[in-house]
C-alpha positions as CSV (number, residue, x, y, z in Angstrom):
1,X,-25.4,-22.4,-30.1
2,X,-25.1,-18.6,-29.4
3,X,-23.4,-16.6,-32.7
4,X,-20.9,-14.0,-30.5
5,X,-20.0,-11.0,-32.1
6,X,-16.8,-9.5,-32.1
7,X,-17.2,-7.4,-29.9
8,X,-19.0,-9.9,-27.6
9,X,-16.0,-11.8,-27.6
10,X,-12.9,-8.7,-26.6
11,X,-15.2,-7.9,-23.7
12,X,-15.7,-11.1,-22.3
13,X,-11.4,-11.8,-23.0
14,X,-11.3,-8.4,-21.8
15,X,-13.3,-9.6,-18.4
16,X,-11.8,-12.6,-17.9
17,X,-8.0,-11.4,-18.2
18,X,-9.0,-8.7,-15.6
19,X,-10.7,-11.2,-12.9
20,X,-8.0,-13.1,-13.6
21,X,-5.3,-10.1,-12.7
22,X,-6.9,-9.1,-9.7
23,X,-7.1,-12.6,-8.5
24,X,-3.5,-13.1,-8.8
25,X,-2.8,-10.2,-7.1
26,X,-5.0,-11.0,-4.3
27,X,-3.5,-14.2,-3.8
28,X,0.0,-12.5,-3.9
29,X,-0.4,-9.9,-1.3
30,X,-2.1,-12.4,0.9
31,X,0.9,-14.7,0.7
32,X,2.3,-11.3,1.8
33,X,4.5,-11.3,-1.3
34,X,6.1,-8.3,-3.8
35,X,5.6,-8.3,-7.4
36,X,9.6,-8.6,-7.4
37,X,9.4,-11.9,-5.6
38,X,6.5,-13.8,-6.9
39,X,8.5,-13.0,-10.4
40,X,11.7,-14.6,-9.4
41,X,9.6,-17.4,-8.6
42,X,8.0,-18.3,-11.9
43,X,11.5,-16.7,-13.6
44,X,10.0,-13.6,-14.8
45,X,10.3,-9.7,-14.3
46,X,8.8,-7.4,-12.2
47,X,7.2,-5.3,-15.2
48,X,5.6,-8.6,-16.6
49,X,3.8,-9.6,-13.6
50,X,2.6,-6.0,-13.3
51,X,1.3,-6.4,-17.0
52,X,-0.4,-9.6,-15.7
53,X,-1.6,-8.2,-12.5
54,X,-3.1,-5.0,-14.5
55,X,-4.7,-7.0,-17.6
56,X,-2.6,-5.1,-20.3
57,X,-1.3,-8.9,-21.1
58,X,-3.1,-11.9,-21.8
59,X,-2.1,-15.0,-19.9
60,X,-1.8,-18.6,-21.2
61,X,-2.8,-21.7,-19.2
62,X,0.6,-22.4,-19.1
63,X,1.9,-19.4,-17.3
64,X,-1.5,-19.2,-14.9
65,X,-0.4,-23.1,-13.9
66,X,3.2,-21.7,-13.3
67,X,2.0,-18.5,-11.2
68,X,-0.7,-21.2,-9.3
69,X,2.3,-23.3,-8.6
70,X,4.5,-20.9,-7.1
71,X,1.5,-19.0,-5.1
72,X,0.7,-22.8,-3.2
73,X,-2.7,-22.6,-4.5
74,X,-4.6,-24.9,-7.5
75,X,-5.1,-23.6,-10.9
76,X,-8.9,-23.4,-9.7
77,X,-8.3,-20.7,-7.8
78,X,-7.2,-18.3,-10.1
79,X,-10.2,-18.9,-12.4
């Protein structure tokens, strides 16, 4: 078992959260959709999903499923 340091662990979060972002993002703007629409889709603003699609927020499994959902795609893919 490998002892992670603190550190260890905010960069990897850090990491993840931003593969994460830019995989949404991706996904969105091939779907050819705004930030406004994808949003109204999971029943969230604009600014939020911009916080998502940056990294400055951390995302739950909960909300990725949601976000998978309304982009046609599996979870999988967002991962």
């Amino acid at each position: 078992m490998v002892e992670l340091s603190h550190e260890d662990v905010q960069l990897i979060g850090k990491d993840a959260n931003m593969k994460v972002a830019q995989r949404i993002r991706e996904l969105r703007q091939l779907k050819n959709l705004t930030q406004t629409e994808l949003a109204n889709r999971i029943h969230s603003d604009r600014q939020y999903l911009y916080k998502i699609e940056t990294g400055k927020v951390g995302i739950s499994v909960a909300k990725l499923a949601v976000i998978a959902k309304a982009l046609d795609v599996e979870l999988k893919e967002l991962v």
